[in-house]
C-alpha positions in Angstrom: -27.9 -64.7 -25.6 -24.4 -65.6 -24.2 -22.8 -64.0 -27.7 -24.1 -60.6 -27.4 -23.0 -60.3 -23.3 -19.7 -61.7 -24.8 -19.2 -59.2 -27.3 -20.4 -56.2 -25.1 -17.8 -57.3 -22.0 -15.2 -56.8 -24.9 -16.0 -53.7 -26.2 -15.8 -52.6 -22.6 -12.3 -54.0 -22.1 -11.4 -52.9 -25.2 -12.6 -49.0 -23.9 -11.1 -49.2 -21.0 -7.8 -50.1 -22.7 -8.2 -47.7 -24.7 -9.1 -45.4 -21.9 -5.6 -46.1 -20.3 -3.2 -45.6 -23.5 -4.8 -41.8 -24.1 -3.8 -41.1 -20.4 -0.1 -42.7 -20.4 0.3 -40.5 -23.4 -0.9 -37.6 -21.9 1.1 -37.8 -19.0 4.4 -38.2 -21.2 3.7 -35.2 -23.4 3.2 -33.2 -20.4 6.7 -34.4 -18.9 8.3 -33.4 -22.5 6.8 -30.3 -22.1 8.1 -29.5 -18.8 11.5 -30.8 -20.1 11.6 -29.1 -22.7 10.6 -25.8 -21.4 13.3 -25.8 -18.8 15.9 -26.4 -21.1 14.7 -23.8 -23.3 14.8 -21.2 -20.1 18.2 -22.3 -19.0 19.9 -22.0 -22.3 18.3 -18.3 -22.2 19.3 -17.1 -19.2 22.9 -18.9 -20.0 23.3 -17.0 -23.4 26.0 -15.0 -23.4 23.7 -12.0 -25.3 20.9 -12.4 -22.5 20.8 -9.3 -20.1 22.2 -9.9 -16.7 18.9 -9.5 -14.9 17.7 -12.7 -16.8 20.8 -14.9 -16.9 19.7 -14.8 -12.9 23.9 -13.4 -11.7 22.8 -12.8 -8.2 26.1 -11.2 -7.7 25.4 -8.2 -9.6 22.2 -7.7 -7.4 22.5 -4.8 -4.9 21.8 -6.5 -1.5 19.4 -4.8 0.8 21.5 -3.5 3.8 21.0 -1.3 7.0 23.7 1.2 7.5 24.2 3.9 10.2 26.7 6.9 9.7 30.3 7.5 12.4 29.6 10.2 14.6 31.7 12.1 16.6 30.2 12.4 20.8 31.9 11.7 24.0 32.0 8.2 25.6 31.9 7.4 29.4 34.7 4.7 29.6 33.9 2.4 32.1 35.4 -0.7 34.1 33.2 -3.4 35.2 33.8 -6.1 38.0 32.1 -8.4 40.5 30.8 -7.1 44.0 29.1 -7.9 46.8 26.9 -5.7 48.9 28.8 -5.0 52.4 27.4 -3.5 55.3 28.8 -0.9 56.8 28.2 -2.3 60.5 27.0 -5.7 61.6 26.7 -6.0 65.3 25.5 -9.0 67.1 23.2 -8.0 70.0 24.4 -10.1 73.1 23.8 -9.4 77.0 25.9 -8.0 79.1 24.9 -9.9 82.3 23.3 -13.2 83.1 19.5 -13.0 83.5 16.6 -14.4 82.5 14.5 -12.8 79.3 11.5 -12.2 80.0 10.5 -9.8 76.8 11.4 -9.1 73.2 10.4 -5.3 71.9 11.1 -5.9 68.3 9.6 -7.8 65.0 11.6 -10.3 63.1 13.2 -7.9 60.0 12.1 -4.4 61.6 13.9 -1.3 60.6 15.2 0.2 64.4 17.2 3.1 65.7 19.6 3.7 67.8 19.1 3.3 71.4 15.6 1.8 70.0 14.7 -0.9 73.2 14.8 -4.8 72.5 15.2 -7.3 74.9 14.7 -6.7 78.6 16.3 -9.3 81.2 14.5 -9.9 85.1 16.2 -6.7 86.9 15.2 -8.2 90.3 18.6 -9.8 91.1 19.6 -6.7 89.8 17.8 -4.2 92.0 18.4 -6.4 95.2 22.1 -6.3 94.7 21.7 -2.4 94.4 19.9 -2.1 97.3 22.7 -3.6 99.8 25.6 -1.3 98.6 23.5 1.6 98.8 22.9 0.3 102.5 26.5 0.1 102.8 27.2 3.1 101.4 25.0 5.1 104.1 26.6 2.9 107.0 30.2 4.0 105.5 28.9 7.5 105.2 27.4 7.6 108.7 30.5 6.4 109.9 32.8 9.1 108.1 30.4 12.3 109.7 30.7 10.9 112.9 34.7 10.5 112.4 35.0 14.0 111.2 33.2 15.2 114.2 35.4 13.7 116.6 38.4 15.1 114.7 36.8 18.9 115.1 36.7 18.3 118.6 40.1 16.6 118.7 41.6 19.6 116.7 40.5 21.9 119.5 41.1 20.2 122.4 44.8 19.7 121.0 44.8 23.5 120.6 44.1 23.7 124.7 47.2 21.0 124.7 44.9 19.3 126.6 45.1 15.8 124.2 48.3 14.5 123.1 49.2 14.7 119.2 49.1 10.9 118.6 45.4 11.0 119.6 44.6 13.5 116.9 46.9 11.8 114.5 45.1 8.4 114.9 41.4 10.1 114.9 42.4 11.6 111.5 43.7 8.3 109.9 40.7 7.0 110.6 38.8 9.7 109.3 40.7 8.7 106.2 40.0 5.3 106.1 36.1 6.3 106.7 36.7 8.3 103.5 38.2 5.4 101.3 35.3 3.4 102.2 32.5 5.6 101.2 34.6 5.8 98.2 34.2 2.0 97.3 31.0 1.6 98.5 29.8 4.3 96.0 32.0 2.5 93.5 30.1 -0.4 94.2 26.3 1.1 93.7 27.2 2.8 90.4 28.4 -1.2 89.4 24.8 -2.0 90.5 23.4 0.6 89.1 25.4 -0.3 85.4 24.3 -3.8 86.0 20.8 -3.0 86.8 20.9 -0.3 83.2 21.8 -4.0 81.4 19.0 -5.9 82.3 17.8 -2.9 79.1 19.3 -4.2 76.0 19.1 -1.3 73.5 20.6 -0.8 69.5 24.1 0.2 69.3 22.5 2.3 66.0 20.5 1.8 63.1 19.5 -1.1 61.1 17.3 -4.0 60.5 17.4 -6.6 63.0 17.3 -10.4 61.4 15.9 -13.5 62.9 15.9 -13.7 67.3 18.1 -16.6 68.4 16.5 -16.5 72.0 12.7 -17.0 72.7 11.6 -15.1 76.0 12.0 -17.1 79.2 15.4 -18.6 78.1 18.5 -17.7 80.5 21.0 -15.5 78.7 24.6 -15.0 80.1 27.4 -12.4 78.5 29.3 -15.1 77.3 26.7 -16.3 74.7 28.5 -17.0 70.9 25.1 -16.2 69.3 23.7 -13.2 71.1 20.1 -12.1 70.9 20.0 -10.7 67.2 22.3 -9.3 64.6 21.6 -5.7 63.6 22.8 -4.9 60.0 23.2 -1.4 58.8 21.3 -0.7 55.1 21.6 2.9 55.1 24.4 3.8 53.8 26.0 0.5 52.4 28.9 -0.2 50.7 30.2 -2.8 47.7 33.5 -4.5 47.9 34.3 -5.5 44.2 38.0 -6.4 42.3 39.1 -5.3 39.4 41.8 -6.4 37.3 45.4 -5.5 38.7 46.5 -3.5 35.2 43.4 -1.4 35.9 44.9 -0.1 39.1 47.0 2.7 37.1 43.4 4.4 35.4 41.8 3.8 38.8 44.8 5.6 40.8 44.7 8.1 38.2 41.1 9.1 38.9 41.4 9.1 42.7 44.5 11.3 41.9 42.5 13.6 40.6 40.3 14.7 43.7 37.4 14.3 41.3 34.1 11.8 42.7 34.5 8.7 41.0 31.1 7.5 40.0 30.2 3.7 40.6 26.9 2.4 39.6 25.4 -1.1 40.7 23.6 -3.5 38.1 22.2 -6.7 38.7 22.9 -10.5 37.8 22.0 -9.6 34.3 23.4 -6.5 34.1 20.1 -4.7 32.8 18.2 -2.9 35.8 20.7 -0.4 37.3 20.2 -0.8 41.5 21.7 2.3 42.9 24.6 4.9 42.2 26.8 6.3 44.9 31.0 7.0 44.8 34.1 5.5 45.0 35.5 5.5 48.7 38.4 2.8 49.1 41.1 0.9 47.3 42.5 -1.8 49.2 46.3 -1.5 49.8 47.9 -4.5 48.3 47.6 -6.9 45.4 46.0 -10.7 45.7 48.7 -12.2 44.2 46.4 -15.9 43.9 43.6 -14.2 41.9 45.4 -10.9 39.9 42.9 -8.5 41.3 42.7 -5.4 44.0 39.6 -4.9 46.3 37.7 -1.7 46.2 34.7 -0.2 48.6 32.0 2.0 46.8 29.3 2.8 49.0 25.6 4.2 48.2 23.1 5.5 50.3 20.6 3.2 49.4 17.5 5.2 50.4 15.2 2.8 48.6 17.2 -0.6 50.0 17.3 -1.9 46.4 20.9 -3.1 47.9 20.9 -6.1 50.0 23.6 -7.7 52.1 25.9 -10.1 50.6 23.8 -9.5 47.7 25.7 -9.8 44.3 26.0 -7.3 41.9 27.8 -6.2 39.1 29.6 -2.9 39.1 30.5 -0.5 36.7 33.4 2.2 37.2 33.5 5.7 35.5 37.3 6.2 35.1 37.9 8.2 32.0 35.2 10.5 29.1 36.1 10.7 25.6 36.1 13.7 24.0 35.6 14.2 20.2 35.6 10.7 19.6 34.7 8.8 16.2 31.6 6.8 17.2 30.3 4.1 15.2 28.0 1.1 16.3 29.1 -2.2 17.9 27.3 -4.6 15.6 29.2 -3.0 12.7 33.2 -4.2 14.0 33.7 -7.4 11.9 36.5 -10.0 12.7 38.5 -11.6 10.8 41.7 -12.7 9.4 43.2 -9.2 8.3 42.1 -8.2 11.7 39.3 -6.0 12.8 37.0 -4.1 10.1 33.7 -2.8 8.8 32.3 -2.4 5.7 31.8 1.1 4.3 29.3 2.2 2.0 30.4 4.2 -1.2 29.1 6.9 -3.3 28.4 4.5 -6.0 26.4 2.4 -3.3 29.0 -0.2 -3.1 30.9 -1.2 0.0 34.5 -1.7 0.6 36.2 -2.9 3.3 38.0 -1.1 5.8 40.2 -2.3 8.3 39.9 -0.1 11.8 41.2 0.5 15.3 39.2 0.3 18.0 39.3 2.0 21.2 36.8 1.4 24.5 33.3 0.0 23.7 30.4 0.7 26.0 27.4 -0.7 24.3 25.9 -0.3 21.6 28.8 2.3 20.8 31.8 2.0 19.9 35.0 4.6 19.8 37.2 3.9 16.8 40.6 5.7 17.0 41.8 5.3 12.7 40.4 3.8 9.8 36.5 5.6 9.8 36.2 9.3 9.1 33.2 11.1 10.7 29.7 10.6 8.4 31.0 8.1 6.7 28.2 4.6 6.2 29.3 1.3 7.7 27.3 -1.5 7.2 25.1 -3.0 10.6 22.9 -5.2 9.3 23.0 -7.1 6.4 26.8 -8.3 6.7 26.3 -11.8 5.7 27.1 -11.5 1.7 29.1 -8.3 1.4 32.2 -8.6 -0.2 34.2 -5.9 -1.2 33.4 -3.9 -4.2 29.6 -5.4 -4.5 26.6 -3.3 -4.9 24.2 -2.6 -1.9 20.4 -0.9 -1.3 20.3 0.9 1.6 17.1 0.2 3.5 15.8 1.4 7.0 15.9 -1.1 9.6 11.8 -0.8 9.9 12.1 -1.3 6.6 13.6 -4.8 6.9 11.3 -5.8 9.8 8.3 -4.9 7.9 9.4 -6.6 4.7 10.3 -9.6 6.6 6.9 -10.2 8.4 5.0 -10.2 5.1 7.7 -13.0 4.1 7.2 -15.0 6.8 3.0 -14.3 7.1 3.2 -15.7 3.2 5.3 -18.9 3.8 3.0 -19.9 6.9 0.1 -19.5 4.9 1.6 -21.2 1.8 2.7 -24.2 4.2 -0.8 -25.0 5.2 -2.2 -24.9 1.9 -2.3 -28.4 0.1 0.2 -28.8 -3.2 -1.6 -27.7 -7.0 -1.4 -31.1 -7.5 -3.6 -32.4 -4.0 -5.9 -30.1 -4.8 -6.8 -31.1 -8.7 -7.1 -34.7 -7.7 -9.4 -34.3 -4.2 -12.6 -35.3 -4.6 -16.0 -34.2 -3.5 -17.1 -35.8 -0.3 -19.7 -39.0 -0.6 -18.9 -38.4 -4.8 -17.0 -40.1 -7.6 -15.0 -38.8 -10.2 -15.0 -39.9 -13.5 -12.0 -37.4 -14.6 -9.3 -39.2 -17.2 -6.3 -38.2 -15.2 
């Protein structure tokens, strides 16, 4: 019994052998295959005979390519420069006369008028010290009638030489004095009266009022660094910015002109526009540390998009240009011979053509020689021109569309297991008995 279990444990070692040696040749005629296949295509396409198409030359392939044609427009030439939102007034409420507070009329950050009421100091002091120089005033004036009487009756008995001179003389100096002392005493209850109209502390004009420095109850005295409040105007307000000292010329020009000069306001990024208003200003004088000249543009700022001490960037209308060659900014190239662009041919090829450039504002750009009007320069798509070589002029949607497909394909080809992966996986909780 042990020779037949012998004999069938080698026939099953022999199978298996066997087994093994079909699949190692299989695998190297598939690899000669394969070799041989790609040598066959590569000495194809390499053959001299072979159409250019196959022999794979991608430089004889038109490349895909967006272009846009020049245009002749007008283009708003601009200067740009770094400002800060100014104020027209900032005043700093303080008291005029020592006193305790004893109310605030206003809000923290409230919009107020002038002559608007905000602060009101104890007027008792006030109206006490009022009340004795109009006392004093009456005595004075009491005393003057009386004075003036006598000096009727002097006059008359001087007429009936029946008083000497020197007695009417010294009756009317004294009416005189009588006179100079009503005079001070009134002096002295319009001063009360002033003092008494401080004890009211009102807005020198309009504004919004910041942050209080002094909480009701506190004494308060006209010499006070602080104050009460600071009042700062919003409407109108002005931007001081600088511009670049060889800019002064166009600027002056402009101003020359007696034509508005146009400033507009953008933000940090320069994207949202804040506010338009005019040119007012030019400072008189150079900073000779930084290069640059001051100027004062000021907006009305009915919607207070413009905050003070707020930043901004500013952009100056100085010049238009008429009948000028526009062509896109994302065209201009750079490089060695200069500036240039590449423009598209009749025979849909591109050459390259090296340009002068004037102002740029944009997405625009004015181009002064070197680009005729409707003739195609290359925007997109610049990356393997050179000159002389074919191009297919495609839409820029066209692009964008084309290129999502591309993309949507090599995500979904990325997640997909290799040909290879997929022949050898097996069925779940199942064996294979496959010869690979």
């Amino acid at each position: 019994m042990a020779e037949p279990m012998l004999s069938d444990i080698y026939k099953r070692a022999l199978r298996h052998r066997l087994v093994a040696s079909l699949a190692v040749q299989r695998r190297w005629i598939w690899a000669a295959a394969v070799v041989v296949t790609m040598a066959a295509t590569a000495w194809w396409a390499l053959t001299p005979g072979a159409p250019a198409g196959a022999r794979g030359d991608a430089r004889n392939r038109p490349l895909p390519v967006s272009a846009a044609p020049a245009l002749k427009g007008s283009l708003d030439v601009y200067l740009t420069g770094l400002g800060t939102a100014t104020p027209r007034n900032v005043v700093t409420v303080r008291s005029r006369v020592d006193g305790q507070l004893v109310k605030i009329h206003f809000r923290e950050g409230q919009l107020v008028s002038a002559g608007a009421l905000l602060a009101e100091i104890d007027p008792r002091p006030f109206e006490v010290q009022l009340a004795q120089t109009m006392g004093q005033l009456a005595r004075d004036q009491a005393l003057l009638k009386n004075a003036q009487r006598d000096l009727e009756r002097y006059n008359t008995l001087y007429t009936q030489d029946s008083i000497s001179k020197q007695q009417r003389d010294t009756q009317e100096s004294l009416v005189t004095q009588y006179q100079g002392a009503v005079a001070s005493d009134q002096g002295q209850v319009d001063n009360a009266k002033l003092q008494l109209s401080y004890c009211r502390i009102t807005a020198s004009g309009d504004g919004r009022v910041g942050l209080r420095q002094v909480d009701p109850g506190n004494m308060v005295r006209a010499s006070d660094a602080n104050g009460l409040v600071v009042i700062t105007q919003l409407q109108p307000i002005t931007v001081v910015f600088t511009l670049p000292e060889d800019k002064v010329p166009s600027v002056m020009r402009r101003l020359q002109s007696g034509e508005t000069v146009s400033v507009e306001a953008y933000d940090r990024d320069q994207k949202a526009k804040l506010a338009s208003g005019k040119l007012v200003a030019i400072d008189n004088q150079i900073d000779t540390t930084t290069g640059t000249v001051k100027l004062k543009a000021e907006f009305s700022n009915r919607d207070n998009a413009l905050f003070p001490n707020q930043f901004v960037n500013v952009r100056l209308l100085v010049d238009v240009l008429r009948d000028a060659t526009l062509i896109p900014t994302a065209a201009i190239q750079r490089g060695t011979q200069g500036t240039f662009v590449f423009v598209v041919t009749e025979d849909q090829s591109v050459t390259v053509r090296t340009v002068k450039t004037g102002p740029v504002q944009g997405e625009k750009t004015a181009v002064t020689d070197g680009v005729a009007v409707g003739e195609l320069v290359v925007v997109d798509g610049l990356d393997k021109l050179r000159e002389g070589g074919k191009v297919q002029l495609i839409a820029a949607e066209a692009r964008a569309a084309d290129a999502a497909p591309a993309a949507r394909t090599g995500a979904a080809s990325s997640d997909s297991p290799p040909r290879g992966e997929r022949r050898r996986r097996r069925p779940e909780g199942g064996t294979s008995n496959a010869i690979p």
